[in-house]
ROKOL-873558 format. One line per 10 residues: number of its first residue (from 0); for each residue x, z negated, y negated of C-alpha. Coordinates in steps of 0.1 Angstrom, whole numbers, plus 2048, in hexadecimal, padded with zeros to 3 digits. Layout:
# residues N
NUM) X Z Y; ... .
END
This chain:
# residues 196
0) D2F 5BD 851; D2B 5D9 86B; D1A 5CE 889; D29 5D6 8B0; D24 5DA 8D2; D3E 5B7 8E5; D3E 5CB 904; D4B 5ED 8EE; D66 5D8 8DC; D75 5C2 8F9 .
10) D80 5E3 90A; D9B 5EA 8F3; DAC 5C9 8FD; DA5 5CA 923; DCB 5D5 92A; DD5 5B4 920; DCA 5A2 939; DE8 58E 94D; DE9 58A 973; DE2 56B 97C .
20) E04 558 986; E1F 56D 972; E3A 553 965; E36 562 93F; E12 553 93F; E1E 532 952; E17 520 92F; DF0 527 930; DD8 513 93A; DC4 528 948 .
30) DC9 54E 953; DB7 566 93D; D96 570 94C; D7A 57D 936; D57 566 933; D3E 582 936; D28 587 917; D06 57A 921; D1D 55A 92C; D2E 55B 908 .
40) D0C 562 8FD; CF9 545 90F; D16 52D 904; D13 533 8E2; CED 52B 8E3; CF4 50B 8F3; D06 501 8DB; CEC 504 8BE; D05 517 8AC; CFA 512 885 .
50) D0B 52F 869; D1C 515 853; D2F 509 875; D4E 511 883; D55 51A 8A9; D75 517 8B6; D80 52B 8DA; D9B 51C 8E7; DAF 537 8FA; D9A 550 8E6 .
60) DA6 571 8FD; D98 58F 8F1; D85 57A 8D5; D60 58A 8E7; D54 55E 8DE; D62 560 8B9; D4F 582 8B3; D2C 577 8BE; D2E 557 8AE; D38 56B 88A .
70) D1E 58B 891; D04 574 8A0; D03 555 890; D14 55A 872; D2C 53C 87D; D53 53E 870; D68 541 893; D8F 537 898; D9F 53F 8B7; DBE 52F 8C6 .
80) DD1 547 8E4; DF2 545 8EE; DF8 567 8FB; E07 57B 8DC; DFA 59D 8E8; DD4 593 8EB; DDB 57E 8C7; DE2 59C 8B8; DC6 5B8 8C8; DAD 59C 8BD .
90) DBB 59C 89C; DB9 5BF 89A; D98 5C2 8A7; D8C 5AA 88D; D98 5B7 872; D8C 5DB 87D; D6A 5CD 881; D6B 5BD 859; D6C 599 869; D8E 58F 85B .
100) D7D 579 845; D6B 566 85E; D7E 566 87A; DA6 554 87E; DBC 556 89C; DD5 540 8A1; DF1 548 8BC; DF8 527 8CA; DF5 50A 8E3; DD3 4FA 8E9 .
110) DDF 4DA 8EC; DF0 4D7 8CC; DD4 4EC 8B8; DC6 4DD 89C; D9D 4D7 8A7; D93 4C0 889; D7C 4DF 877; D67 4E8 899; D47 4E6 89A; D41 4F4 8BE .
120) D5F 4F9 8DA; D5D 50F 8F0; D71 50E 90C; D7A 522 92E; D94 50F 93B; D9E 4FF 95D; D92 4DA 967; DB6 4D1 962; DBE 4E3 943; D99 4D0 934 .
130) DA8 4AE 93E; DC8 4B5 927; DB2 4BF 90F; D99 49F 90C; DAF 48B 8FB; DB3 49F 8DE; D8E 4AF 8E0; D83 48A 8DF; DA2 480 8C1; D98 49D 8AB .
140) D70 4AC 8AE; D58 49B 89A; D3A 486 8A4; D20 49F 8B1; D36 4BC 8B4; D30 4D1 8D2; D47 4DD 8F3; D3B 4F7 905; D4D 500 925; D48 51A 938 .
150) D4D 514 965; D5F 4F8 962; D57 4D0 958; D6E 4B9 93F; D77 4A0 956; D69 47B 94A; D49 488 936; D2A 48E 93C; D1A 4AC 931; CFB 4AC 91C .
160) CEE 4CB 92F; CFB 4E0 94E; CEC 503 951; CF0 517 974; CFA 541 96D; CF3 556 989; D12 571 987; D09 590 999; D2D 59B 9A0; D35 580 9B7 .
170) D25 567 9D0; D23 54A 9BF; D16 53D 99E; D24 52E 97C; D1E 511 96C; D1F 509 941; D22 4E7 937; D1C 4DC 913; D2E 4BB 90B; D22 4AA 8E5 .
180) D38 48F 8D7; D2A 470 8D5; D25 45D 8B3; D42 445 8A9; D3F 421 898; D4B 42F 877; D36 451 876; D14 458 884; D10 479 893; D03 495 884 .
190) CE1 4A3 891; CE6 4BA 8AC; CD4 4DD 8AB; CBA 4CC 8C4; CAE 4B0 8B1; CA6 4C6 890 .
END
């Protein structure tokens, strides 16, 4: 597997970003807007990312979260976008950097995505876009599986840590909240990254 520079590879998709507000994008539920990488970076170590897991990035963008997680952590990544342009650069760049094998992207709507194989969620997302998603975060993730999101909380649960960013570029900070799905009746949770 060659080995790259996220900041190097997110350039060749950087004219895909959408204003925010144009009616073709009115489906999303959020507006496309980069995480930088020491945020996808922190995220992904907040997680306790393990290299038999998979992550899933739910409006994946330019794919920068699925490509750390694979090169990093040797983790399996599947992305789910629904713009059809940024599907396909982040296809491309995948298979250009030999990751086809380890990395799927599915164009498609978030809340009708399939989350049963995650491991970890990652998730940058509005409040009210997170609140449609509970439901089927909470129906489909496993018992100790992980949600990370990055600036803003899932309504109704209460993160298991909150860490403050400082972001040089504007005036105010960020926040990360990592969410862990509580053990059911039926299954006992898996041991989380922290406990081993």
């Amino acid at each position: 597997m060659r080995f790259f520079s996220v900041p190097v590879l997110m350039l060749a998709t950087a004219a895909f970003v959408p204003a925010f507000g144009q009616s073709k994008y009115s489906s999303k539920l959020a507006p496309y807007v980069s995480s930088p990488q020491r945020v996808v970076d922190r995220m992904l170590e907040m997680a306790g990312v393990k290299s038999n897991e998979t992550v899933f990035d739910l409006g994946c963008g330019d794919g920068r979260i699925l490509f750390t997680a694979v090169q990093k952590y040797r983790a399996k990544a599947v992305g789910i976008e629904i713009d059809a342009k940024l599907v396909e650069a982040t296809r491309e760049q995948a298979q250009k950097f030999e990751m086809g094998n380890r990395v799927k992207i599915i164009q498609g709507n978030l809340l009708e995505a399939d989350l049963s194989d995650a491991d970890v969620v990652t998730l940058y997302l509005l409040t009210e876009s997170n609140s449609m998603l509970r439901p089927r975060l909470e129906k489909m993730l496993h018992p100790g599986a992980r949600v990370v999101s990055y600036d803003f909380a899932v309504p109704g649960w209460k993160p298991k840590w909150v860490e403050r960013v400082e972001d040089a570029r504007s005036s105010h900070d960020h926040l990360i909240y990592l969410y862990e799905m509580p053990p059911t009746k039926e299954a006992p949770a898996k041991p989380s990254h922290q406990d081993e």
